[in-house]
NUMI-308853 format. One record per residue: residue number from 1; residue in three letters; x, y, z of N, C-alpha, C in turn. Coordinates in steps of 0.2 Angstrom, whole numbers, plus 5000, padded with zeros to 4 digits. Last residue first. Example, Ala and Ser with C-alpha at 12.3 -4.5 7.8 and 13.67 -1.06 7.14 Angstrom:
! NUMI-308853
@n->2, res->SER, npx->5064, npy->4989, npz->5035, capx->5068, capy->4995, capz->5036, cpx->5064, cpy->5000, cpz->5039;
@n->1, res->ALA, npx->5066, npy->4972, npz->5039, capx->5062, capy->4978, capz->5039, cpx->5066, cpy->4984, cpz->5039;
//
This chain:
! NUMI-308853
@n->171, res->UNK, npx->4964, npy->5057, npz->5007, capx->4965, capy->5052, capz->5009, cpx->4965, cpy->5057, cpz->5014;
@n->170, res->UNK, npx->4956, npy->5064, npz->4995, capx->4961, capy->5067, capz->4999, cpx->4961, cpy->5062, cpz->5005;
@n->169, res->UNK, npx->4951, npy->5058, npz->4978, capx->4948, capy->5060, capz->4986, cpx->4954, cpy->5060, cpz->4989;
@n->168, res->UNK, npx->4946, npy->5066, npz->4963, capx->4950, capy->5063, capz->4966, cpx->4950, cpy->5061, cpz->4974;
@n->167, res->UNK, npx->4947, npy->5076, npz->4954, capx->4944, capy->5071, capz->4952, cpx->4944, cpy->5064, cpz->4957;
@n->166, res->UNK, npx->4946, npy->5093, npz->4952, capx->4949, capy->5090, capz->4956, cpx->4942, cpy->5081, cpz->4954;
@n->165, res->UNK, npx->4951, npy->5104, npz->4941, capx->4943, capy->5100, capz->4939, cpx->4947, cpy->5093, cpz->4945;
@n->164, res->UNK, npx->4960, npy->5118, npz->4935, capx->4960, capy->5113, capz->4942, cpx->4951, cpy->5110, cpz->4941;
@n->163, res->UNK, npx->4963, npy->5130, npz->4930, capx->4960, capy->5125, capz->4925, cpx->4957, cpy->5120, cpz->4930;
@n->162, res->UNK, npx->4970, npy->5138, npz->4940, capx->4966, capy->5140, capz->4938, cpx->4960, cpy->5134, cpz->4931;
@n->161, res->UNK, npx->4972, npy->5132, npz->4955, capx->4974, capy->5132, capz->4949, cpx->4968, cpy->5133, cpz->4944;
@n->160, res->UNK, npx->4964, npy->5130, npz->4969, capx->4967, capy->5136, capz->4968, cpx->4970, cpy->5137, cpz->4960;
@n->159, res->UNK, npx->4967, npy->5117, npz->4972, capx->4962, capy->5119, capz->4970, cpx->4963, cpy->5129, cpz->4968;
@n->158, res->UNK, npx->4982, npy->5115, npz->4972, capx->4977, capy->5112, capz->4967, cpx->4972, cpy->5114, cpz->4967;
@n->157, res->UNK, npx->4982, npy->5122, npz->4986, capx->4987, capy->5124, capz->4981, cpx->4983, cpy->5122, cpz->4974;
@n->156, res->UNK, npx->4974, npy->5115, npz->4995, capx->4973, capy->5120, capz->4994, cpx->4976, cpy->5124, cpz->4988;
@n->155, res->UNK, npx->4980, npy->5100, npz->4996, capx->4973, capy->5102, capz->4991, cpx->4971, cpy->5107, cpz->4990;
@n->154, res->UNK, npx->4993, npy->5104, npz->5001, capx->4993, capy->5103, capz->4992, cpx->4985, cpy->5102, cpz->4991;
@n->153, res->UNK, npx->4989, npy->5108, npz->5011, capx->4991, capy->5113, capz->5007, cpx->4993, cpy->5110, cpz->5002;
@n->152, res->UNK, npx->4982, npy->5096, npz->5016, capx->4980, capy->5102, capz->5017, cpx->4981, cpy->5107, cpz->5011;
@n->151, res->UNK, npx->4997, npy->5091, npz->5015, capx->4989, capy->5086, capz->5011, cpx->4985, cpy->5093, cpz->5011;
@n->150, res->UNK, npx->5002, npy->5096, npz->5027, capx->5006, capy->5094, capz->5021, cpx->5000, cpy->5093, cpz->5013;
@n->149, res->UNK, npx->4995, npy->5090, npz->5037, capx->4996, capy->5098, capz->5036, cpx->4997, cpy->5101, cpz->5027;
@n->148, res->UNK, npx->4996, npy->5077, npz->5037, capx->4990, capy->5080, capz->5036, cpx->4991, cpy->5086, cpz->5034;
@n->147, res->UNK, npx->5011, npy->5063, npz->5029, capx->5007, capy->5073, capz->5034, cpx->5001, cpy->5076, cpz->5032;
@n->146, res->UNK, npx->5012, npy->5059, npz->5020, capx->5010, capy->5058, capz->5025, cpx->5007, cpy->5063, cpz->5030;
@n->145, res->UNK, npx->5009, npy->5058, npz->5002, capx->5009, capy->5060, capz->5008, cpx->5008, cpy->5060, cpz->5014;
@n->144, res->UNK, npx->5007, npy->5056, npz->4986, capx->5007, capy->5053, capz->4993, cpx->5010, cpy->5056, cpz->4998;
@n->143, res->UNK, npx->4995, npy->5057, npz->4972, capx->5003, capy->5061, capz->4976, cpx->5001, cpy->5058, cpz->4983;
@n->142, res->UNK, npx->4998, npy->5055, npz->4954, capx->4995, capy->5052, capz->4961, cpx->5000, cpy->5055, cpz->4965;
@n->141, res->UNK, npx->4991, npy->5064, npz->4939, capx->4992, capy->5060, capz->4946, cpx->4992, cpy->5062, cpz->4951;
@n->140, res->UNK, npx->4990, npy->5065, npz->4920, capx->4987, capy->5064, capz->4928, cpx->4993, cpy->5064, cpz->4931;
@n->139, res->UNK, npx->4994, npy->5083, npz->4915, capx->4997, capy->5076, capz->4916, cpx->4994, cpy->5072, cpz->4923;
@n->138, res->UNK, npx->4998, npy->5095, npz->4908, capx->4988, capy->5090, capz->4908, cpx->4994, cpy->5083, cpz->4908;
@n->137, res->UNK, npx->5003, npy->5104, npz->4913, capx->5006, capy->5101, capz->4909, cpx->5000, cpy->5097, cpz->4907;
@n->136, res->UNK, npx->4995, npy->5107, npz->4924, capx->4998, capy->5114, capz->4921, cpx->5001, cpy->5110, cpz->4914;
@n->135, res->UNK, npx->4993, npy->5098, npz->4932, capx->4988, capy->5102, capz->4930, cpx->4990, cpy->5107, cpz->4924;
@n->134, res->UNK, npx->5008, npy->5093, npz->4935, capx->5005, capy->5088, capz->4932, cpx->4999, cpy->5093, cpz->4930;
@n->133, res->UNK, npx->5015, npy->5105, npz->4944, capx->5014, capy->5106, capz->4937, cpx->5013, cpy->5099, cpz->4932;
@n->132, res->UNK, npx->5006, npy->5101, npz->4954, capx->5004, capy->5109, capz->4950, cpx->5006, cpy->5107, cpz->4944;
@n->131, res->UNK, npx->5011, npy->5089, npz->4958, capx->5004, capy->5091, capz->4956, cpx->5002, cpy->5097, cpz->4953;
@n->130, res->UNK, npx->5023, npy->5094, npz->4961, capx->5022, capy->5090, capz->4955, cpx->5017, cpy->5092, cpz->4954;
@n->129, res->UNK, npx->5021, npy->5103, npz->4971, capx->5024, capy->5105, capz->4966, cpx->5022, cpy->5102, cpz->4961;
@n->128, res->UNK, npx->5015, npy->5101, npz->4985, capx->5012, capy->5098, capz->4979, cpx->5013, cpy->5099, cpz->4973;
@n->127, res->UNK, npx->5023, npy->5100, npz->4995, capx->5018, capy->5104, capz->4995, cpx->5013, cpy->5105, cpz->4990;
@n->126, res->UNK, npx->5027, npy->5081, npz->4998, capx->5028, capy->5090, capz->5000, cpx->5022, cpy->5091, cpz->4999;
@n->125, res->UNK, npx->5024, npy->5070, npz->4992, capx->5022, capy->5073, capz->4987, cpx->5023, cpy->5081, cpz->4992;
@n->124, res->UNK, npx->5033, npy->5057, npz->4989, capx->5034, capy->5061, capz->4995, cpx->5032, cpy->5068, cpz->4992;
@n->123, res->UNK, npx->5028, npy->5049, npz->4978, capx->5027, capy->5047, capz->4984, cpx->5030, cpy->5052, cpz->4990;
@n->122, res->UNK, npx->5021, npy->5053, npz->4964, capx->5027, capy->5055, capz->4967, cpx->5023, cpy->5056, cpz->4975;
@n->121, res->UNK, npx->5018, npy->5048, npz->4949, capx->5017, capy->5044, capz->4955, cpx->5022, cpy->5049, cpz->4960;
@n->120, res->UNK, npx->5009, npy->5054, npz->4933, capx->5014, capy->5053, capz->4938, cpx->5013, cpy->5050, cpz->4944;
@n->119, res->UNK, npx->5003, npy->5046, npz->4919, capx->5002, capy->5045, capz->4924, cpx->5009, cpy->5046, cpz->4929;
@n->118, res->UNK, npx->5002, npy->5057, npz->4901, capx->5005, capy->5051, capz->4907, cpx->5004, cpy->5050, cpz->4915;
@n->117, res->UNK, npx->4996, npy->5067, npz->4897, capx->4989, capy->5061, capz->4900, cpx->4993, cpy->5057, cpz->4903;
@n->116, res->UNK, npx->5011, npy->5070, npz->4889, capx->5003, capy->5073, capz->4891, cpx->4999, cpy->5067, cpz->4890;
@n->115, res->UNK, npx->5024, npy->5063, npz->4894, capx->5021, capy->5065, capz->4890, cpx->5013, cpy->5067, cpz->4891;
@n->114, res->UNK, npx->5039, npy->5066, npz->4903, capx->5032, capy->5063, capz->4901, cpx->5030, cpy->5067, cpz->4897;
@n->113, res->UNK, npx->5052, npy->5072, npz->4907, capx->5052, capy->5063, capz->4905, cpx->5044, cpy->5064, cpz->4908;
@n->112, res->UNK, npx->5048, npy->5088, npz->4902, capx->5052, capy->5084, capz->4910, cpx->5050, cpy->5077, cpz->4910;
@n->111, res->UNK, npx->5056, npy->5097, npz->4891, capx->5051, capy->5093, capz->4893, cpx->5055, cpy->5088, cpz->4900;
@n->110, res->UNK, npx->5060, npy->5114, npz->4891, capx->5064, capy->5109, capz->4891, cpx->5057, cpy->5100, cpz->4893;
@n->109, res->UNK, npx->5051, npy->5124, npz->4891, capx->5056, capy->5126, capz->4885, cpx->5058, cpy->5117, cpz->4885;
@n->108, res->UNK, npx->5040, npy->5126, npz->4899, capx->5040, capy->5128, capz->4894, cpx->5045, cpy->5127, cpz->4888;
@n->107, res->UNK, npx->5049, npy->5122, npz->4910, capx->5045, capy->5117, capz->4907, cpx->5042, cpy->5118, cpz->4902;
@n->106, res->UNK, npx->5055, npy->5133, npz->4916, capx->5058, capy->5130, capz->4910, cpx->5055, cpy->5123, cpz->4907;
@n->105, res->UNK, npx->5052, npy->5147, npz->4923, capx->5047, capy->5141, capz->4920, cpx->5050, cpy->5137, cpz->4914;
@n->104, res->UNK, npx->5058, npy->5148, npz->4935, capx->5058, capy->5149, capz->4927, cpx->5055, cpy->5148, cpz->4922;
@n->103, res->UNK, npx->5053, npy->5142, npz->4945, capx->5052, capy->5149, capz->4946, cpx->5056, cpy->5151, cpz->4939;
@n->102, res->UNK, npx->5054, npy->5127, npz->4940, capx->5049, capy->5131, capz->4939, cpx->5050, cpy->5137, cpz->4942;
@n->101, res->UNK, npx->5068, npy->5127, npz->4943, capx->5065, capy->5126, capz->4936, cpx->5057, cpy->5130, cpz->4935;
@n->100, res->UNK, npx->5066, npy->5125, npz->4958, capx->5071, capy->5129, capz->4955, cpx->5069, cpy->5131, cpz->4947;
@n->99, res->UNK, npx->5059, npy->5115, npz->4961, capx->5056, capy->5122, capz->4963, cpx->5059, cpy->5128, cpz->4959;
@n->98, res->UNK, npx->5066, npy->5104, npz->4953, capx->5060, capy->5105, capz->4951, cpx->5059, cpy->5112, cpz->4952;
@n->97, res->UNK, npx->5077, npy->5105, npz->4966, capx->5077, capy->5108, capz->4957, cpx->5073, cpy->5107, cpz->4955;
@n->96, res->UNK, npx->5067, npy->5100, npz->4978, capx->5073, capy->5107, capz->4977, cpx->5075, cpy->5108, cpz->4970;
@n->95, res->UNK, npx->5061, npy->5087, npz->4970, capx->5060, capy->5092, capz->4972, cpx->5061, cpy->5099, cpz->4973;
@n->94, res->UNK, npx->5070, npy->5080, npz->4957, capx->5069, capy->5082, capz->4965, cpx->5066, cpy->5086, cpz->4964;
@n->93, res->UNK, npx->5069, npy->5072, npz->4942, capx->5073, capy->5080, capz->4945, cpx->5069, cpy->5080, cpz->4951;
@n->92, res->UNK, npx->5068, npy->5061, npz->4931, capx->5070, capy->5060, capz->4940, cpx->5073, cpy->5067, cpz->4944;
@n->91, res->UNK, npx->5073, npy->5069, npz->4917, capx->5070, capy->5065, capz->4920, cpx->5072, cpy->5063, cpz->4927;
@n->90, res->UNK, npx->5073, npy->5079, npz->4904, capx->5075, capy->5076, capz->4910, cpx->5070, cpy->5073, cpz->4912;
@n->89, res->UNK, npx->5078, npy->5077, npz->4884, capx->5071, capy->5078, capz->4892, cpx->5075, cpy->5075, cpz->4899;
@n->88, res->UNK, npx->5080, npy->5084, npz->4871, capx->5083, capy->5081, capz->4877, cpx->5078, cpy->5083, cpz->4881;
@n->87, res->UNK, npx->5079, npy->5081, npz->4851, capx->5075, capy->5084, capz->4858, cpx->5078, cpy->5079, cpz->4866;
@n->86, res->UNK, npx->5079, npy->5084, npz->4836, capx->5081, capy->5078, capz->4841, cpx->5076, cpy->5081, cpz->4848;
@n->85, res->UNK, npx->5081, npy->5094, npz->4824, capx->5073, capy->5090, capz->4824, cpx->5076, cpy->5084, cpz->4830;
@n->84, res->UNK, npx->5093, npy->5098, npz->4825, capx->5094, capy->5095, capz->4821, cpx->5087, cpy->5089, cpz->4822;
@n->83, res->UNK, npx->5089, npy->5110, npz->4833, capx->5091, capy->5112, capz->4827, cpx->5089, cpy->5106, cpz->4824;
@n->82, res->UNK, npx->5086, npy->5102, npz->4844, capx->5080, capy->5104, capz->4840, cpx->5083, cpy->5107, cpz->4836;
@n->81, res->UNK, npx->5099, npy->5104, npz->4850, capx->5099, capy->5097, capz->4848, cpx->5091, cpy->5097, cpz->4843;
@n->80, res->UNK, npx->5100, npy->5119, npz->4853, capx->5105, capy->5113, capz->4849, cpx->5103, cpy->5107, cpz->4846;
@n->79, res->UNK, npx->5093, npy->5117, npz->4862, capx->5093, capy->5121, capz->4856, cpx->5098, cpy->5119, cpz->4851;
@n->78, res->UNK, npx->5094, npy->5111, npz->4874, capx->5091, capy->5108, capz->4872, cpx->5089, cpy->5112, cpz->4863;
@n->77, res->UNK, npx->5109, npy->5114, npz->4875, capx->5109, capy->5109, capz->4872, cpx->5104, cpy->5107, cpz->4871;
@n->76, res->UNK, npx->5104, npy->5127, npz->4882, capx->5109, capy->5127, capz->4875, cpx->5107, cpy->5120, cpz->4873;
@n->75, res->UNK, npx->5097, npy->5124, npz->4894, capx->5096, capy->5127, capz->4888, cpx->5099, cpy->5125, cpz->4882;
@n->74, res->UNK, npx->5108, npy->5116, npz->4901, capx->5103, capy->5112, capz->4899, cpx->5100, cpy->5114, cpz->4893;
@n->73, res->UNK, npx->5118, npy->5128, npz->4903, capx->5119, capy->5123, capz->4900, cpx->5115, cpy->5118, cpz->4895;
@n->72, res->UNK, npx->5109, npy->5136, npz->4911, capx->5110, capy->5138, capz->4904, cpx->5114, cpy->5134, cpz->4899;
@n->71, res->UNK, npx->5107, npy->5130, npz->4920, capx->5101, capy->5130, capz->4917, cpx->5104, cpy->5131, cpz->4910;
@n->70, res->UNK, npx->5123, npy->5130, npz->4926, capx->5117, capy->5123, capz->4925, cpx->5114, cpy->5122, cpz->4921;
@n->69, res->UNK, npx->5124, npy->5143, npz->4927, capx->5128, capy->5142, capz->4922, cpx->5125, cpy->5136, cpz->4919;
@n->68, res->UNK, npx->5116, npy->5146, npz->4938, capx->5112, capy->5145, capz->4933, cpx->5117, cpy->5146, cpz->4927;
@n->67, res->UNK, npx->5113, npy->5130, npz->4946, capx->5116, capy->5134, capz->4947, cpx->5113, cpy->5138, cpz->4941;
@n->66, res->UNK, npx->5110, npy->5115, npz->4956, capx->5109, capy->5118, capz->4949, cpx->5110, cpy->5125, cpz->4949;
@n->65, res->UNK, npx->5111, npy->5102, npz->4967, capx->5112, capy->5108, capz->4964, cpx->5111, cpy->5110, cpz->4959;
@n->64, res->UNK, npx->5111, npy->5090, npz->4966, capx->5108, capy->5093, capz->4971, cpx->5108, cpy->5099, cpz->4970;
@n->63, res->UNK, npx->5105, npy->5075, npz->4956, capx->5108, capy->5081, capz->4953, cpx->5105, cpy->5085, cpz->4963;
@n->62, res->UNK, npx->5105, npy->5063, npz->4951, capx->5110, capy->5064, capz->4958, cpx->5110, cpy->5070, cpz->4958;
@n->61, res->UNK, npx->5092, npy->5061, npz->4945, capx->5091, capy->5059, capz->4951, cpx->5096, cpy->5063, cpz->4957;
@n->60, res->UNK, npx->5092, npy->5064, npz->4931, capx->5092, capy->5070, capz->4936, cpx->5093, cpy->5070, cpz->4943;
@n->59, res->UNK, npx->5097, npy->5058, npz->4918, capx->5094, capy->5059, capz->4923, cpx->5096, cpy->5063, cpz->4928;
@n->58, res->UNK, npx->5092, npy->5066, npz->4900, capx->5096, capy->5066, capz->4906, cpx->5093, cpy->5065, cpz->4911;
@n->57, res->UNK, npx->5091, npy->5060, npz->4886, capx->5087, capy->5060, capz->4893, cpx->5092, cpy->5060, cpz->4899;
@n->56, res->UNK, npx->5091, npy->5060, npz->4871, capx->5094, capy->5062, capz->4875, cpx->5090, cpy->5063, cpz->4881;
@n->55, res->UNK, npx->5093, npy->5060, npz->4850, capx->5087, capy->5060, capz->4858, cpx->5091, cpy->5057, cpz->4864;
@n->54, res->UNK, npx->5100, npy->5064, npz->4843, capx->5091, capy->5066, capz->4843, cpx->5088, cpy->5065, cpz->4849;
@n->53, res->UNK, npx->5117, npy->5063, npz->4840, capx->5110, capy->5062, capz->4843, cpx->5107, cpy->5064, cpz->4843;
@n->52, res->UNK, npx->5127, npy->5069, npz->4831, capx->5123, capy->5065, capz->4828, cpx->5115, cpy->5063, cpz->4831;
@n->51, res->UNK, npx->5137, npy->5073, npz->4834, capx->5141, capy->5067, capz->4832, cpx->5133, cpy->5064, cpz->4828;
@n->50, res->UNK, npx->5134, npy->5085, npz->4838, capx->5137, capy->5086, capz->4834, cpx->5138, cpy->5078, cpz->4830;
@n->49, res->UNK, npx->5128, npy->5078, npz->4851, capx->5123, capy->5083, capz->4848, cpx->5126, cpy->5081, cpz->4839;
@n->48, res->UNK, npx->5138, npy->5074, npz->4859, capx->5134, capy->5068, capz->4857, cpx->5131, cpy->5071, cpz->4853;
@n->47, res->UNK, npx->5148, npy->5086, npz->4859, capx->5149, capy->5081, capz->4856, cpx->5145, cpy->5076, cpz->4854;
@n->46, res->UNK, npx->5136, npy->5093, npz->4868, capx->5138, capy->5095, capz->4861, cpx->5139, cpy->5089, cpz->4857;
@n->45, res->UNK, npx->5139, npy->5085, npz->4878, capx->5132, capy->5085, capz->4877, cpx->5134, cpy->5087, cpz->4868;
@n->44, res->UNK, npx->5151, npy->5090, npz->4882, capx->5150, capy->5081, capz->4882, cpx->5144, cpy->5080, cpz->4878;
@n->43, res->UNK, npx->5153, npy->5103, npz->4883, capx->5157, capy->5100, capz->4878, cpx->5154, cpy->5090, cpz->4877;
@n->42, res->UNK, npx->5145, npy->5103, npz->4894, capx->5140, capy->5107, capz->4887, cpx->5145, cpy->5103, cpz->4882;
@n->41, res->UNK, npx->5149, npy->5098, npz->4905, capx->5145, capy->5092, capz->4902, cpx->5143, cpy->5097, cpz->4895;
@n->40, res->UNK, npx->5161, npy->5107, npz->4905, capx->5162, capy->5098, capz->4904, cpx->5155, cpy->5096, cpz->4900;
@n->39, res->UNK, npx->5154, npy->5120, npz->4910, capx->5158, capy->5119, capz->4902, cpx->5160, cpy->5110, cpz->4900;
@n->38, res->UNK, npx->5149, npy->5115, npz->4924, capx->5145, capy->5115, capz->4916, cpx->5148, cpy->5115, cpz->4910;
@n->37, res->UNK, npx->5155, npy->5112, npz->4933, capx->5155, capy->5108, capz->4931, cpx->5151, cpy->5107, cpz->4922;
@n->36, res->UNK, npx->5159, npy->5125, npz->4940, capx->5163, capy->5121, capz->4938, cpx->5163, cpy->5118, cpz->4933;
@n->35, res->UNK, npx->5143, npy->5132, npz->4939, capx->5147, capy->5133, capz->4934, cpx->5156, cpy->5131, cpz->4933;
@n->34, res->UNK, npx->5134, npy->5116, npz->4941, capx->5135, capy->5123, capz->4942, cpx->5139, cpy->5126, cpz->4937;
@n->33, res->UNK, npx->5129, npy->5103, npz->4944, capx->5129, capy->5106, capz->4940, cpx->5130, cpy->5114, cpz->4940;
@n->32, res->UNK, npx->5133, npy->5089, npz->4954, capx->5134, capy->5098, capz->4954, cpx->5133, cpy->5100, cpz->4949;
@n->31, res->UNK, npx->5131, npy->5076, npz->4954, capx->5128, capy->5080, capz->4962, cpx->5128, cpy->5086, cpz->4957;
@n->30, res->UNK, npx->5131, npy->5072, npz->4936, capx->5133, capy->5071, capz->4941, cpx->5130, cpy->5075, cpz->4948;
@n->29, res->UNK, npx->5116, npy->5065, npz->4927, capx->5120, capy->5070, capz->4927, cpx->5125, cpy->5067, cpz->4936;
@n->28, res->UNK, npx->5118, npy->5052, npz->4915, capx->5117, capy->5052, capz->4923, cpx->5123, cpy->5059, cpz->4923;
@n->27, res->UNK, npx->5108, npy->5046, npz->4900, capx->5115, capy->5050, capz->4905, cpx->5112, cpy->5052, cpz->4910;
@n->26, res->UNK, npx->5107, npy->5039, npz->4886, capx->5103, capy->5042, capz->4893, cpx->5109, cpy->5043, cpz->4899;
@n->25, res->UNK, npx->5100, npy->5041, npz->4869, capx->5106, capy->5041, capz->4874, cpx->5105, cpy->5042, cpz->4882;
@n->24, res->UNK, npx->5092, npy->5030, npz->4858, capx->5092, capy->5036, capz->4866, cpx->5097, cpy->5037, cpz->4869;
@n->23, res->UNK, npx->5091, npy->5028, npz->4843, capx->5095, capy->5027, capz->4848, cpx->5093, cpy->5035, cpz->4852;
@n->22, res->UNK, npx->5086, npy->5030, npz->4830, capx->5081, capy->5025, capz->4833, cpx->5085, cpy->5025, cpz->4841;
@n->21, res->UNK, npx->5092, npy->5041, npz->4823, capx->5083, capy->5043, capz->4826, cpx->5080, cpy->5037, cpz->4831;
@n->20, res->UNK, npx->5102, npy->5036, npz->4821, capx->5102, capy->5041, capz->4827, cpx->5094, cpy->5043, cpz->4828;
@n->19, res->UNK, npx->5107, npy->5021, npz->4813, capx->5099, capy->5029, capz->4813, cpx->5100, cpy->5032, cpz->4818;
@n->18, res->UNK, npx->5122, npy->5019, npz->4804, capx->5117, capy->5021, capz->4811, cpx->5114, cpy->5025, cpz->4809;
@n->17, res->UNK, npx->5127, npy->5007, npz->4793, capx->5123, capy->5014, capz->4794, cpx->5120, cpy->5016, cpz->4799;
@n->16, res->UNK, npx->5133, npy->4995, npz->4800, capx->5134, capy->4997, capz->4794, cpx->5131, cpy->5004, cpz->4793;
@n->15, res->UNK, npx->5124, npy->4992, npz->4811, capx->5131, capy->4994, capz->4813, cpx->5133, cpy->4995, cpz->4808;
@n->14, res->UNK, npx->5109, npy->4996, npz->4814, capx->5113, capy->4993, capz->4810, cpx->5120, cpy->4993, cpz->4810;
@n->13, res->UNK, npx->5099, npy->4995, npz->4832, capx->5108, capy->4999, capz->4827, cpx->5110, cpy->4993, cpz->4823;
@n->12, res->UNK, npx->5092, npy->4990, npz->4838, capx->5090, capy->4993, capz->4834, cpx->5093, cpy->4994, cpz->4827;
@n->11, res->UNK, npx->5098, npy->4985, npz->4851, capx->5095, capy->4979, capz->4845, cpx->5094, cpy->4982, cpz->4837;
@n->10, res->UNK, npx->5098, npy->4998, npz->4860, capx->5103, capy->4995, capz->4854, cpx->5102, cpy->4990, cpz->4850;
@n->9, res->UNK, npx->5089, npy->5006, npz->4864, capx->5086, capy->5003, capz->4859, cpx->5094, cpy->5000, cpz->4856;
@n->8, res->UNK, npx->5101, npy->5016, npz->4874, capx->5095, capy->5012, capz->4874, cpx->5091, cpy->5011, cpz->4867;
@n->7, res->UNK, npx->5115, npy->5019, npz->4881, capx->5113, capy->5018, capz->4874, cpx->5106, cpy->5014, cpz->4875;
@n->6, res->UNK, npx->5122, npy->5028, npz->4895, capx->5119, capy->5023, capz->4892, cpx->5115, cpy->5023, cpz->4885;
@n->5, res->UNK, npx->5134, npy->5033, npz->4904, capx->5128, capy->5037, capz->4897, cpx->5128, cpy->5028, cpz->4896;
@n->4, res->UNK, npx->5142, npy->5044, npz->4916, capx->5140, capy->5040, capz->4914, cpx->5133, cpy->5038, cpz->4909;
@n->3, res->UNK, npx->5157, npy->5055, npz->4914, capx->5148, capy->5056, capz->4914, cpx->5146, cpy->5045, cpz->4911;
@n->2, res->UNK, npx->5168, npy->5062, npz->4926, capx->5165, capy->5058, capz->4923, cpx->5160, cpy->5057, cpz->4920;
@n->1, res->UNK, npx->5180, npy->5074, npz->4928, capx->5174, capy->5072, capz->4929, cpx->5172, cpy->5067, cpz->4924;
//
């Protein structure tokens, strides 16, 4: 297996003294996250952990599966890396694993690439998972949808949220 990772703020890096506080690492998980492929990425994840990194973003985009050797992977590295005051976030997680994470509620543990009052944009917005937990995180946004039916049940779903103060008109 392969992991592709990228170094973000490099300008940053003194090459005489590295701050590991100024460098992001940002990694592209692969399609399967299960329990093939977990023991690879926990030793990959470790080693960036152990060698030093604080901050970690995994993307999520190619991820189709997640399994729950997966989660427990994700878990551990995010425990790991807050021993040493860092922290990993995903980012670009789908739909079907979005649905998956939240019947765990792992949003509680793992940050999902924003920050409170960030603006999300999620153009094929289903049934309106994002928008649940954009209300639940206090995070605006916008949700696009083509289907009436579809729109229906994501007004219905966000009105129903218990903090829910809708600010916004249903196209």
């Amino acid at each position: 297996m392969s992991f592709e990772i990228e170094l973000l703020n490099l300008s940053l890096i003194n090459k005489e003294n590295v701050d590991y506080d100024m460098i992001i690492f940002y990694m592209n998980y692969p399609e399967k996250i299960d329990i093939d492929t977990s023991r690879e990425i926990m030793l990959f994840l470790t080693t960036l952990i152990k060698g030093g990194a604080k901050k970690i973003i995994v993307d999520m985009k190619k991820v189709t599966l997640i399994d729950s050797a997966g989660i427990s992977t994700l878990i551990s590295a995010t425990k790991q890396i807050r021993k040493n005051n860092g922290d990993l976030v995903l980012s670009h997680v789908n739909d079907s694993i979005q649905n998956i994470l939240d019947i765990i509620k792992i949003e509680k543990f793992i940050k999902i690439s924003s920050q409170e009052n960030d603006l999300i944009l999620d153009c094929y917005a289903g049934s309106g998972t994002t928008g649940e937990a954009c209300e639940n995180l206090n995070r605006k946004y916008i949700l696009i949808e083509k289907e009436i039916e579809y729109c229906n049940i994501i007004k219905q779903r966000i009105e129903n949220l218990p903090k829910y103060q809708f600010a916004g008109e249903l196209f």
